[in-house]
Every structure is written in structure tokens, then in C-alpha cells.
N, C-alpha and C positions, 0 to 999 in steps of 0.2 A: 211672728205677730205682724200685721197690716200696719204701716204705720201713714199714720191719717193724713199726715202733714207732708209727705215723702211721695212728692206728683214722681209717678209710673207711663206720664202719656210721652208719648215723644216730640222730639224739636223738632221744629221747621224747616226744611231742609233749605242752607242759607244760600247757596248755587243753583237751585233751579227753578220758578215760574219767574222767577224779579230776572234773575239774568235772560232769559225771554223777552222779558217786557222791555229790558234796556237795551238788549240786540236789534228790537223792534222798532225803537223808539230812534235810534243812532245810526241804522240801516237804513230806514224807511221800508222794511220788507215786512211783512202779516204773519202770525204764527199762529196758531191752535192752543187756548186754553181750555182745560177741563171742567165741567160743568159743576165740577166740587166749587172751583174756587168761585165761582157766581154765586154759589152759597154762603161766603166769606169760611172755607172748610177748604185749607193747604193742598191736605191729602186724605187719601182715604179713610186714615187714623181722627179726622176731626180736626179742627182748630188745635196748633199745639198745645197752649195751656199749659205750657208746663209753669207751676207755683215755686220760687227758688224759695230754697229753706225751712226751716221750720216756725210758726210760730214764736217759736224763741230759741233762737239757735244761737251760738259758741263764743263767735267771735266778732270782734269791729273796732271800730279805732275812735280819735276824739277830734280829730280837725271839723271845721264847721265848713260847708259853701253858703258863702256869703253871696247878696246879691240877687239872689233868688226869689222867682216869685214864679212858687211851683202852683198848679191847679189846687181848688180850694172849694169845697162844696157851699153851694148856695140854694136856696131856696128853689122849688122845679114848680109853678103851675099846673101843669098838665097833669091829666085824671094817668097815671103808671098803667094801665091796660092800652094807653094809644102809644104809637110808633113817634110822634112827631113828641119834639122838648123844642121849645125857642133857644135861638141859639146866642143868647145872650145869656145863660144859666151857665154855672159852672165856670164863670169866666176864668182865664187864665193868660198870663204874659207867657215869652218864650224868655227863658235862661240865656244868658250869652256866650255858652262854650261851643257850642258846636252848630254849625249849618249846613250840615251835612244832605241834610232830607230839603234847606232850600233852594240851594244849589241843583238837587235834582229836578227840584221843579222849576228853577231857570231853564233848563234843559231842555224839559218834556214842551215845555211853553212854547221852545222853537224849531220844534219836532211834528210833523205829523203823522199820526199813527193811524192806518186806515182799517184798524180790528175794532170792530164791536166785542168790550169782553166780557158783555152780557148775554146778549143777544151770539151768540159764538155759532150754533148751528148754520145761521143764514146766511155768513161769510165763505168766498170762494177759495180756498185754501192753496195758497201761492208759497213754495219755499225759498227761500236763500242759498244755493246750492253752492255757495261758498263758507257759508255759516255753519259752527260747529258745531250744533245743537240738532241731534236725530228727529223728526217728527215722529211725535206717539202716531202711533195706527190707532183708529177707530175702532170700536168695536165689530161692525160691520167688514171694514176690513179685515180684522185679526178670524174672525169666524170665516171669510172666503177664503182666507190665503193659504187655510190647510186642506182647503179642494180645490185650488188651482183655479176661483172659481171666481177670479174679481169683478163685480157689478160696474156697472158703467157711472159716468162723473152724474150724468141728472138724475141714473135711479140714486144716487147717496143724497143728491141736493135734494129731490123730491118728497126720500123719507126725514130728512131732516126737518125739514117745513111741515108736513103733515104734526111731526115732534110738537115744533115751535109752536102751529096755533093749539094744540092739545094745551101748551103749558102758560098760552098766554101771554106767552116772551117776543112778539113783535112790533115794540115799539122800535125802534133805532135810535139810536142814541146821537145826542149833539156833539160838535166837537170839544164845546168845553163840559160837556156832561162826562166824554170818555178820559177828559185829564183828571178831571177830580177824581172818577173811579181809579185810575192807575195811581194818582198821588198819596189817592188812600191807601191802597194795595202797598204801595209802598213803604209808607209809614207805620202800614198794619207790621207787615212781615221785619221792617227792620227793630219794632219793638221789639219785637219777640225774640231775636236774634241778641243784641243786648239783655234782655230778661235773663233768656237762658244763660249769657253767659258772667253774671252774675254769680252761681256756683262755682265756675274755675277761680274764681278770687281769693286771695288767700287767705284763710281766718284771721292773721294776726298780722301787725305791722301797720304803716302807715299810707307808704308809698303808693301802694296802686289802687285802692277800691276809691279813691278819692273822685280824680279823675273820671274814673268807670263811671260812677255814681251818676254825676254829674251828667253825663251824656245821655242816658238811660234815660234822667229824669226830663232834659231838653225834647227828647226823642215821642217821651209820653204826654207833655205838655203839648206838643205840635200834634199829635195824633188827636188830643182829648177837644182843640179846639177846633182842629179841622172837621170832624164829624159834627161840632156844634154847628158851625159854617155850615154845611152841607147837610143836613140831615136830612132834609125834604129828598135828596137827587138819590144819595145812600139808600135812602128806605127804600124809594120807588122805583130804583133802576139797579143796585145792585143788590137788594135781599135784605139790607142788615135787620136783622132781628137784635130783643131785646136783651138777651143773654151776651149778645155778644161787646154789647155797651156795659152789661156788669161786669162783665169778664175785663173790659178794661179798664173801668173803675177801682177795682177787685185787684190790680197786679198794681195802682199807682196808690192804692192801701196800704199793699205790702211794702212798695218802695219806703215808705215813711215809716213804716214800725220798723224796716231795718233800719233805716237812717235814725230814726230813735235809739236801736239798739248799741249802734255805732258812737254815736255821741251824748249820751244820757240827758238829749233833751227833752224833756216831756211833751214840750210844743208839738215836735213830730209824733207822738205817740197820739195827742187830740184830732191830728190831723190823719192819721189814719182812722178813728174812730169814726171819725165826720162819714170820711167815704164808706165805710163799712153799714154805716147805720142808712146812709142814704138809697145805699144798692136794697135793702131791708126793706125802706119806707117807700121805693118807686118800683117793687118788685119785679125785679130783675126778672131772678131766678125762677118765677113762678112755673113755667113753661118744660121746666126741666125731667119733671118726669112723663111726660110726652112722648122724649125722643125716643129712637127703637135701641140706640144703645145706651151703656149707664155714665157713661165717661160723662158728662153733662152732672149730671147727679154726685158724681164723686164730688166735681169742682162747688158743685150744692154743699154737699158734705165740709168739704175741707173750707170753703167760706164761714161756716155758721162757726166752726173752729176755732179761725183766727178772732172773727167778732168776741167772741167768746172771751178770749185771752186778752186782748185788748180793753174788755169792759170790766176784767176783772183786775188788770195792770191800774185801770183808773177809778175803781171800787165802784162801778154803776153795781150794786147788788143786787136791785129789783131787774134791770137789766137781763144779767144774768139769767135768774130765774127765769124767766120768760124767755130765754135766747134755748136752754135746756129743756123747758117745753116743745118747745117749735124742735128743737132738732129729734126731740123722742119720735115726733110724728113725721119726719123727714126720715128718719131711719128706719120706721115700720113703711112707710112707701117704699122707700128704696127698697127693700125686703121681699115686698108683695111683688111689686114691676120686675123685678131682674133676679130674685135668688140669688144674690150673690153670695160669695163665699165667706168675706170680709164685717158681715152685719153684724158678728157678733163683737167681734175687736171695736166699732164702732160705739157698741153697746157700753164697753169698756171705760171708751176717751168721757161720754156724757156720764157714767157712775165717779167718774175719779174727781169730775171736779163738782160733780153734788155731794161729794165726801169732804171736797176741800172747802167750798165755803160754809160749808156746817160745821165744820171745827174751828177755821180761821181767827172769827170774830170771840177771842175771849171773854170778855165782857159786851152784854148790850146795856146800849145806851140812849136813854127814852126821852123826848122831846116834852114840854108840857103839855103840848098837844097831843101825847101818847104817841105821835111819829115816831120810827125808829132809825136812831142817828148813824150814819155811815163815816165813820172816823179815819181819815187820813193822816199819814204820819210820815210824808216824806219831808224835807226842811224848808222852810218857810222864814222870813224876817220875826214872826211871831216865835217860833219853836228855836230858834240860835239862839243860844245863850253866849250874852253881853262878853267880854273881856277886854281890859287897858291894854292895847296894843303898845309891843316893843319892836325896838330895833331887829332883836334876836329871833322874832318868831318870821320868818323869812319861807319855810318849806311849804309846798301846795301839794294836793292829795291829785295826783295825778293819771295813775292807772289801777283799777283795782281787778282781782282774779278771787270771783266766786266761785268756789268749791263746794258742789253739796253729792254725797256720796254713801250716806245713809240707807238703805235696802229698806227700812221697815218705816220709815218716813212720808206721810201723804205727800201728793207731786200733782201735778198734771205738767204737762208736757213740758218734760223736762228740768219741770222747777220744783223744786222739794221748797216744804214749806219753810225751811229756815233760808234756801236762798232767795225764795220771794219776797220774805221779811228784810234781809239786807238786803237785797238789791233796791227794795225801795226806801231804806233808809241813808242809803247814799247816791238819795235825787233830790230833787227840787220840786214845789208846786208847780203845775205850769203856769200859773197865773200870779205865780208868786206869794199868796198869802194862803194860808190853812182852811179850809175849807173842810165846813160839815155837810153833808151829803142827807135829806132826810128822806129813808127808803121806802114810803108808803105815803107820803104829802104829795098833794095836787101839785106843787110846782113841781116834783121829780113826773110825774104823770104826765105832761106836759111835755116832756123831753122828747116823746116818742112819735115824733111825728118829723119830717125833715124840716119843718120851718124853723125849729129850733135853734139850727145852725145859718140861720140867715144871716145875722149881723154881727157875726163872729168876730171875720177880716182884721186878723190882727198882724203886726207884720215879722214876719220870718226872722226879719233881719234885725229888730232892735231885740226879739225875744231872745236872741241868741245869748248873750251877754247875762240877764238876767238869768235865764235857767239853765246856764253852764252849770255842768258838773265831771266828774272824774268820768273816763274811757271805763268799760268795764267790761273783760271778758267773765261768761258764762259758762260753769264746764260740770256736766252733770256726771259721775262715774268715769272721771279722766283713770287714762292711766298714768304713772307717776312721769313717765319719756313725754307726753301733752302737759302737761303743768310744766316737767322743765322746757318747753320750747314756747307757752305765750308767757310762761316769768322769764325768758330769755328775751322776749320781743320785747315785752313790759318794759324792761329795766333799759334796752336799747334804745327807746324812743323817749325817756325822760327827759326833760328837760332840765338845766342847773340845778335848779332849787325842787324839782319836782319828786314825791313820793309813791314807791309801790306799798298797797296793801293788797295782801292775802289775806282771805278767809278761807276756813277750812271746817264743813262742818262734815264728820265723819266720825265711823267708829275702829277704837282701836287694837292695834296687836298687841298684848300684852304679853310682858317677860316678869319671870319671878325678882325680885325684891334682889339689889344688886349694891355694892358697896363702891361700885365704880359713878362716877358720876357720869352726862353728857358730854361733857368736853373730855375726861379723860377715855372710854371708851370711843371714840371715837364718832360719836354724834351713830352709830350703828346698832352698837349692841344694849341698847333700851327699849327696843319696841320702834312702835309707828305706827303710821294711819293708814286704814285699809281703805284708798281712794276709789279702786274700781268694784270688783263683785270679792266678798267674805265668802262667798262658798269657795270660789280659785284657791285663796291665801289656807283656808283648811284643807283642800283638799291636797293640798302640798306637805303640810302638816303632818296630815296623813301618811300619805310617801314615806317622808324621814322616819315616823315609827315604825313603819315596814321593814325600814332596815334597808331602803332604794337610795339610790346615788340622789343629793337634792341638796342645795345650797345650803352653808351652815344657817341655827336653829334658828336664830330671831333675825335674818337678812334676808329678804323676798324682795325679787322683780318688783313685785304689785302692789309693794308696800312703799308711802314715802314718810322717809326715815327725817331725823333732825338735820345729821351732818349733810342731808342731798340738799339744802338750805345754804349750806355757808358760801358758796359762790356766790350767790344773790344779796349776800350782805355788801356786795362794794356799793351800791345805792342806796338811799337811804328809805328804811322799810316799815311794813309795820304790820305784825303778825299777829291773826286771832285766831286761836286755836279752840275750837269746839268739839271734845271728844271724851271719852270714858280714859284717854291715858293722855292728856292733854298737858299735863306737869313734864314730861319729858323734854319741852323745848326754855323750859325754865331755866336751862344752864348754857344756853347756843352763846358761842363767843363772839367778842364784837373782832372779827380778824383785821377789818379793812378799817377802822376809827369811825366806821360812819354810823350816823344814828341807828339806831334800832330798838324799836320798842313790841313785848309780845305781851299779849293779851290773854290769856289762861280759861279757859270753864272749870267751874267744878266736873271733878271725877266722880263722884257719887251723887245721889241726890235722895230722900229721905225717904225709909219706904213709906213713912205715913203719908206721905203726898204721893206715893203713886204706887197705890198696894199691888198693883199688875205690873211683872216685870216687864221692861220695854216698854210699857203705856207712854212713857216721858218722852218716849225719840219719834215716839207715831205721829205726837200732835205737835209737835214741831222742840227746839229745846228751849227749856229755859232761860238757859245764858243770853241765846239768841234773841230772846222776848225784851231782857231786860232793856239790849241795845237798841230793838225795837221800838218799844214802847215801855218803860218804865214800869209807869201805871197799871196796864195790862197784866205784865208781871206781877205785880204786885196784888193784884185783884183776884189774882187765879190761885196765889200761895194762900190767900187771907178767906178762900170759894167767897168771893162777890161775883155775884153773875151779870145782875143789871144794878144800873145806877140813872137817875135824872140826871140831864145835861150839868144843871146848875151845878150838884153835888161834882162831875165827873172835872167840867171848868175847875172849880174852887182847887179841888185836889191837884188838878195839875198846878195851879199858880205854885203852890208848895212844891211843888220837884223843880220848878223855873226856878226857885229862892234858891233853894235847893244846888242846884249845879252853877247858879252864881256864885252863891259865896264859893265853893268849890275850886270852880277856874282859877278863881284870886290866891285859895292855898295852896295851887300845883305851882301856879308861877312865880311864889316865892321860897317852892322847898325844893323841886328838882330842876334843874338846869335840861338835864334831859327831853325832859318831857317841854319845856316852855317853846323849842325848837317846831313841836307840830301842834301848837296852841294857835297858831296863826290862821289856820285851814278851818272853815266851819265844821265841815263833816267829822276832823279829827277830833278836833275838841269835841264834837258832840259824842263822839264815843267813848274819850275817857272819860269826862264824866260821868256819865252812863254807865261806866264800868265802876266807877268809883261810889256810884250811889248802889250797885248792884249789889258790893260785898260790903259795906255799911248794913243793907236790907240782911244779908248774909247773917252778920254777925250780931245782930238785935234779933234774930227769927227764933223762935227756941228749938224748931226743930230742926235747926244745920247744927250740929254739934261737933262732930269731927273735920280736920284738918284737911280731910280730902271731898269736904260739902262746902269749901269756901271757893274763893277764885283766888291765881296768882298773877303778878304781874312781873315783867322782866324790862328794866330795872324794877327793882320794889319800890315802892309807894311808900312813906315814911305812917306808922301807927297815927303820929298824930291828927291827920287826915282825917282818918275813917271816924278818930276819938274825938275830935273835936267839937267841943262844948255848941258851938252856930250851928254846924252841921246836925247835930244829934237833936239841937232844938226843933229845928226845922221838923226831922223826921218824926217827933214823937206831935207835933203839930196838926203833921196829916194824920199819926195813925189816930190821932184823937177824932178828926174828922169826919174819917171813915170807921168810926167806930170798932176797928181791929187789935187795940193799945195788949188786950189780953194773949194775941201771939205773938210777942214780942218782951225779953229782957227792959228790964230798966236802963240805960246807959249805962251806971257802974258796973252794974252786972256783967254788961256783954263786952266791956272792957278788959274785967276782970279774966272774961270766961274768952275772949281772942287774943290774950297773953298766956295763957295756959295749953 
């Protein structure tokens, strides 16, 4: 299958026109550029372009660069059909890691270089015959030289001119028109060289993409403001066209939603959305089905992509919509112009995630102005629930490893709905407070224009602080060997007091009903979770009934088992298990004294809530909902579809009381637990968990033992029983008018001790 996000074009070859132009420049001798690169086109292949990564790719780390004041979209005047932007748009400072690209133009500045490398035909072609570098033959030449049959120096120059005035290319260029041109060239092709090398970085660890990063982004910042500088001389003397300003717009996008991904600021994630919407609203790409090949067009493709992902990481929903419009007709052009092979895969990426925001939204939720509200739910000073801080609560949530590995689970690229649900519940606002979103009101209408991001300018470097949160790798179908190497790295790069959690949402290998417990078998022979593809793990199955040589019954490669855990216990961790055999890690011992707390899903779930088997893991889990969003859960068990604002507010204030009084009874009954009561994100997940099997055990349809959730350590009864607690609860269900699916308190006392 094509995969959309996965550039197929090739790199720029980092040894050959720049080391010309620096021979040139340090010799004082003329060499021959090719009429490509007057086009700003490397080689014959086009612009390299290559896009590092995916949309949402693997791996990254949590260190911040500080100091920075990377480019920042602003406001553009000009009508997006002209060539000219003033170049006072877009401003940008340079970072101060590297000066690499000024230094070169110290250089060039005391250099003269006597090529025109626009104007290339009308230059007298003089070599360095000490110089290492071969001169390409002309085309003129390379056709005589196989009849012996070489034209004399004025016929070449004669038909060269004839060329020149055909294509209009005889102005001559000034001396400082030809530096700018090379200083561009310069900063063009060294971007690119850093971009690409981007991938060789390693998914996991601290050390090196830091650094890297940083230079990349210097690199782009000096490119982004040099063309505003220059743009008049660019346009008129070297070619650049419009595309090739979005294509650099487009790769200093990307830079940010990686550095997003890397450090879970959401600052960066705004900031890539900024350039993404603006490449959108000054129509870049317009041009693109034009060219005569489709490479252009992919980079169409794969744009509208990332916008995509990015507007759905920040819940734009109308956005959206309209972003899947546009590309339906972007992929029937692309279709018509070039046939390609790929259209239908294409067809795919836009079906999967007009699957996934039609399920997503649980509940809608209606404004009294009948707008409809777009609900965010990453953590905010409004959504942290309160607690008396002690000496004891010392540990920070520091690296966390999302697993989602479920086969029949809605995704888009690469993210299955239960790890886009926790990925975004262990982040921050960016702006710091909770934010409703109204997806059909003229202020959201509004948005769609670039002036919206005029006065944004907020600065990089105080948000930092504010919208810190936990490092997070992303691992979609790992196999069990990639989970043990970034929980290897994870636990490597913690700091003192700092916390690994895992989540793991998957389905599991089930073994028959066993008298051995986890710790006595060996953390091995209970089962496990099928992390990468369940057809592997059966067709091994298989094998063994055949009677074929294959590892004993319940131990698989592909499977990760409890005991492949216990190494990872010498840090202090914290484990959510999301799966159909999820009770297995109920008994994981603590070997190394250090904290550890695990987190359980219900194994079953009710068939009257979900008469289609497998319906429950499509639309994302339960369990996963509740950590989510509470409410949401809660609304889907009780089928509320929509609710009014007010009604949707009030109910929440009730889950806020809710997980306050809460907090205050963990941190007087386990010791355990009071250790990662310190951490926002922790605390909001025990909670969370603690209001889930409370909901659990008041519901009347979880009846059985294996339709509640476990915890490891357990939770003491009196918690869930607790008179404040249960008040609260039967509060809201009075609220929302649900009280009749649900026990009386005594009752469900009665009926969670039995």
C-alpha cells in the first residue's frame, strides 16, 4: 500500500552544484550550471522535497530549545496570485546555534565570482584545470562527440544566444544580484541537506536530535528571511516561483509538529498549524497540477495530509471538513492529469479519517445559539483537580510509551482512536485554559482567512514552562523487541524523581483458566498482549496444532507477556493495561522496591451495550473513554447523544466535586498511591480510574467480576463506598436524568462485595 506520508523523491545531492559554486567562489575560476537549477530544480528529479516522517511518527524526546525565536506566520497583504510578499511579513529572528550559512556569506562577500548563474548560456566557459571537478559536456557537445564531429567555440556561443533571446534571459546580472542568488542557492540546498538528514536520527533517547534540531531550524529561519529580503531580485532574476515558497513554508510546519511531537508542547503544534493554514490561504500550491510531472502534486497531496492531522490534533472540526472536501477534488485532479497508480490508496487516507471524526465526538454538544460545541479535553488549571500537597508526593510523570495495537480499531495515520484519546489527555492547552471551540459560529468562520493569525506573537520561550508536559513516544503495531528498546531508553533518561508510564491498548492471547498465578508461573505462562498483527500470533497457533516444531503453547515472539515487564520495574512506573486479558498483570511483583502502580480495564463488557461483537474496540474502548473524558463515557453507557452547553457545564462541575473529594481519600488510605499524587496528569488518571469503577459498580448492567476494572495495589472498598463519593454520583445521575440505570448505593455495595 502507498503510504502518503512516506516522500519517495530523492535528496539533493549534498557534494555537487554548492561544491562548484564554493570552488568558484575560493578559486576565482567560472564553471557551468545547469539550466535546472535556474529553475531553483537541483536535478533532473525536481526539487528534492523530500518530507521527513510521518505526520505522526514514533519517537522524540522532552528537552526544550530555549531562546528561540523560530519564524512565525503573520499577516501577508498581497493578492496570493502575485509573485511579490513585502518583505517585512513573516518576520523572523535567527536562533543562535549555528552560523554556518553566515560565515559563508562573509566569504562569498570577499570573493568574486564572474558566472552569471542565470543568465549561464552567455558565459564564455573557462575551466580550472587543476580543479577536481569534470565539466558536464553540453548537450551539443555530447551529440558531436559520437561523430567525431565537434562544432567550433562561436557556433556553440551563437546557438546559445539565439537560446537566450528565445527565452528572454538577457539581462546580466549585478554583482550583488549574483551574491544573493548563490547565498540563496546556498541556504536553499543546505536546508535540505539538514531536512533529509533528519531521518538518520534516532527515534529514541535524548542526546542527538537536540542539537540537530536546532540547526535545522537556524538554517530555515535564515533561508525564510533571506527570500523575504530578496524577493523582488529571486522572483525577477532567479525564477522562484510560488510553490517553491510553500514547499518552504511546508518543511518549517513540519519542523514544529515534530518539535511538538518531541516535547508535548502544544505551542509547537499551533505553530505548525499557523504555516499550514497560511500556505492554504496565499495558495501556494495552486499551480501544481500544471506541471508535466506529478511529483509536485504528491507534495499537494501529502500537504493537505499533515493540515489535516494537525487540525484534528487541535479539534478545528469545521476545518477539517472542508480540508476533506478540498482534497476529494485534489485527488480526482490528480487522477485525471497523471493516472496514477496510488489514487486509490489516496482515496483510503481521506475515507479513514471521515470515519474517524464521525465516531470520535461521543456526545454532541449544542450552544444556545444552536452552534455546535467542539470540546477539548487536554489539562488545563480549570480541569486539574485541586489536592493539599505533601512532602511525600515528590515523583513527576516524565516519559510516557503509547501503545495502540488493536487491528479493528478506527486510526488514521497511525493513531488509533484510543491512542489519540490519551495522547491528548496527557497534554496541556496551549493557551493554557479549556477551551470550547463553536463549529458552525461566525467567529469559528472567521478563522479561515490568514489575518486571523496576525496578532498571535506569543513568545516561545515563556510558553514553554506553562505547557510542559511528559516526553511521549508513539508506537503503533510495535513489535514486543521496539517497546523493549524506547522502555529501555525511557527509563534511561529519567530523571531522580521522574516517572515511566505505559499504556497499552491491545487485544489479548488468551490461555485457559490456571491455578498458577503471575508471579508463580513465571510472569510467562498466563497469556499476553498481541502488540503487532493477531493474524502472525494465530497463524503460529496454527503450526503448533499441526503437530510443526513452534515455541511452547502460550510463549510467542510477538506476544508481550507480564514477566518481559519486570526489568522496567527498577524505575518507578505506572502501567495501563487496556485489553480483553488485561487481569494478568494484576499479580507483576514489585522486584526492585520501587513504586509501581497498574491500572486494569475491564475484560468484558455487556452484550447489551454492545449487541455486535467487536463493535466496542471499533469505536475506540471504554476504559479508555472513561480516562478520557469521564462524561463522555458516561453518556454513551446511559445513549445521551446531545446535550446543551449549560446542562453538559453543570454535569461536569459534579465529576470536579467528584475527583476532589476523591484525591483527599487516596491520600489518606494508600501510601502508595500518595507518591504520584503530586503529578497533574497522574493524579488525573487515578481519579479517573477511581470514578470509572464506582460508575462500574452503580451500573446495572456490569454484573460480573470480569466487567469491573482492577487496580494493582488495590484500592481499599471504602473508596468506591464512600457515602461523599456516592452522593455526588447519584447528583449528576439525577441531573442527567439517568438515576434508573443505575443500583441504589446500598445495593451496589452490596452487589461489589459479592
Amino acid at each position: 500500500m502507498y503510504d502518503p506520508e512516506a516522500d519517495t523523491m530523492g535528496a539533493a545531492d549534498p557534494f555537487g552544484l554548492i561544491g562548484q559554486i564554493m570552488m568558484a567562489c575560493l578559486s576565482g575560476s567560472t564553471l557551468p550550471l545547469s539550466s535546472s537549477w535556474s529553475q531553483g530544480q537541483y536535478n533532473s528529479r525536481g526539487e528534492s522535497g523530500v518530507d521527513f516522517g510521518d505526520p505522526v511518527p514514533v519517537a522524540a524526546q522532552p528537552r526544550r530549545i530555549t531562546n528561540v525565536n523560530i519564524p512565525r506566520v503573520q499577516q501577508e497583504d498581497s493578492n496570493p496570485s502575485e509573485n511579490t510578499i513585502n518583505s517585512s511579513l513573516w518576520d523572523c529572528c535567527c536562533p543562535p546555534w549555528c552560523n554556518y550559512a553566515s560565515k559563508a556569506s562573509e566569504k562569498m562577500e570577499n570573493t568574486t565570482v564572474e558566472l552569471d548563474p542565470i543568465n549561464l548560456e552567455n558565459e564564455n566557459l573557462v575551466y580550472d584545470s587543476d580543479s577536481c571537478i569534470a565539466p558536464p559536456p553540453t548537450p551539443v557537445e555530447e551529440f558531436a562527440s559520437e561523430y567525431e564531429m565537434l562544432p567550433s567555440a562561436a557556433e556553440i556561443q551563437s546557438s546559445r544566444n539565439r537560446r537566450n533571446i528565445r527565452m528572454g534571459r538577457m539581462n546580466p546580472l549585478e554583482d550583488h544580484e549574483r551574491k544573493i542568488i548563490i547565498e540563496f542557492c546556498h541556504l536553499l540546498e543546505k536546508s535540505k541537506q539538514l531536512f533529509n538528514g533528519l531521518r538518520e536520527l534516532p527515534q529514541y533517547g535524548h542526546k542527538q536530535w537536540h542539537s540537530y534540531f536546532g540547526k535545522t531550524f537556524d538554517v530555515y529561519t535564515k533561508l525564510w528571511k533571506f527570500q523575504q529580503q530578496h524577493r523582488g531580485i529571486l522572483d525577477s532574476k532567479y525564477g522562484l516561483k510560488r510553490w517553491q515558497i510553500g514547499e518552504i513554508a511546508s518543511k518549517i510546519g513540519q519542523l514544529y509538529y515534530h518539535f511538538y511531537l518531541r516535547t508535548s508542547d502544544t505551542a509547537y503544534l499551533s505553530e505548525a498549524f499557523s504555516f499550514y493554514f497560511a500556505i492554504r490561504g496565499r495558495s501556494y500550491y495552486t499551480q501544481a497540477s500544471k506541471e508535466d510531472k506529478c511529483e509536485l502534486m504528491v507534495k499537494k497531496l501529502r500537504y493537505y495530509a499533515r493540515f489535516i492531522v494537525a487540525s484534528l490534533l487541535l479539534k478545528k472540526m469545521k476545518l477539517v471538513r472542508d480540508l476533506l472536501n478540498e482534497l476529494d477534488k485534489q485527488i480526482s485532479e490528480y487522477g485525471i492529469t497523471y493516472e496514477p497508480d496510488d489514487q486509490n490508496e489516496w482515496r483510503i487516507v481521506a475515507d479513514e479519517v471521515r470515519s474517524f471524526i464521525k465516531v470520535e465526538p461521543v456526545v454532541t454538544v449544542y450552544h444556545p445559539q444552536e452552534f455546535v460545541v467542539i470540546l477539548s479535553h487536554r489539562l488545563s488549571p480549570q480541569t486539574t483537580p485541586p489536592i493539599e500537597r505533601t512532602s511525600a508526593m515528590t515523583l513527576i510523570l516524565q516519559e510516557v510509551l503509547i501503545v495502540g495495537s488493536n487491528a479493528t480499531q478506527l486510526k488514521f495515520s497511525e493513531l488509533t482512536m484510543d491512542m489519540y484519546r490519551m495522547m491528548q489527555t496527557l497534554e496541556r492547552e496551549p493557551n493554557g485554559e479549556a477551551q470550547h471551540l463553536y463549529d458552525e459560529s461566525p467567529r469559528q468562520r472567521c478563522a479561515s482567512t490568514p489575518s486571523a493569525f496576525n496578532n498571535k506573537g506569543y513568545n516561545l520561550e515563556c510558553g514553554l514552562n506553562k505547557n510542559e508536559g511528559p516526553h511521549k513516544y508513539l508506537l503503533f503495531k510495535p513489535s514486543p523487541n521496539q517497546v523493549f528498546v524506547y522502555l529501555a531508553s525511557a527509563c534511561d533518561d529519567l530523571l531522580c524523581n521522574g516517572v515511566v508510564l505505559l499504556y497499552i491498548s491491545a487485544e489479548g492471547l488468551l490461555v485457559p483458566p490456571s491455578k498458577n498465578h503471575c508471579e508463580e508461573a513465571g510472569g510467562y505462562d498466563v497469556g499476553g498482549l498481541i502488540t503487532t498483527s493477531k493474524i502472525d500470533v494465530l497463524g503460529r497457533e496454527t503450526t503448533i496444532k499441526e503437530g510443526k516444531s513452534a515455541p511452547p503453547k502460550y510463549k510467542d515472539l510477538q506476544v508481550l507477556h507480564p514477566g518481559d515487564l519486570y526489568p522496567f520495574t527498577r524505575r518507578p512506573m505506572v502501567i495501563i493495561v487496556d485489553s480483553d486479558n488485561s487481569f494478568i498483570f494484576n499479580d507483576m511483583p514489585r522486584l526492585f522496591g520501587q513504586p509501581l502502580i497498574i491500572l486494569m480495564s475491564p475484560m468484558e463488557l455487556p452484550s447489551n451495550l454492545y449487541p455486535i461483537p467487536g463493535e466496542a474496540r471499533v469505536e475506540g474502548s471504554l476504559f479508555t473513554l472513561f480516562l478520557h473524558c469521564p462524561l463522555s463515557a458516561l453518556c454513551l453507557c446511559c445513549d445521551i447523544k446531545k446535550m446543551g452547553l449549560m446542562n453538559w457545564e453543570r454535569a461536569q462541575s459534579y465529576i470536579d466535586a467528584f475527583l476532589k473529594e476523591a484525591g483527599a481519600l487516596v491520600a489518606r488510605s494508600r501510601t502508595e498511591y500518595v507518591l504520584f499524587l503530586g503529578d497533574d496528569f497522574l493524579r488525573l488518571l487515578i481519579l479517573r480510574f477511581i470514578f470509572c469503577e464506582t460508575f462500574l459498580r452503580m451500573h446495572r448492567l456490569f454484573r460480573g467480576r470480569a466487567q469491573h476494572t482492577r487496580c494493582s495495589p488495590p484500592l481499599p472498598n471504602d473508596i468506591y463506598d464512600h457515602p461523599t463519593l456516592t452522593h455526588i454520583f447519584m447528583e449528576l445521575l439525577a441531573h442527567l436524568q439517568v438515576r434508573s440505570h443505575f443500583h441504589e448505593p446500598a445495593a451496589a455495595a452490596q452487589a461489589s462485595r459479592e
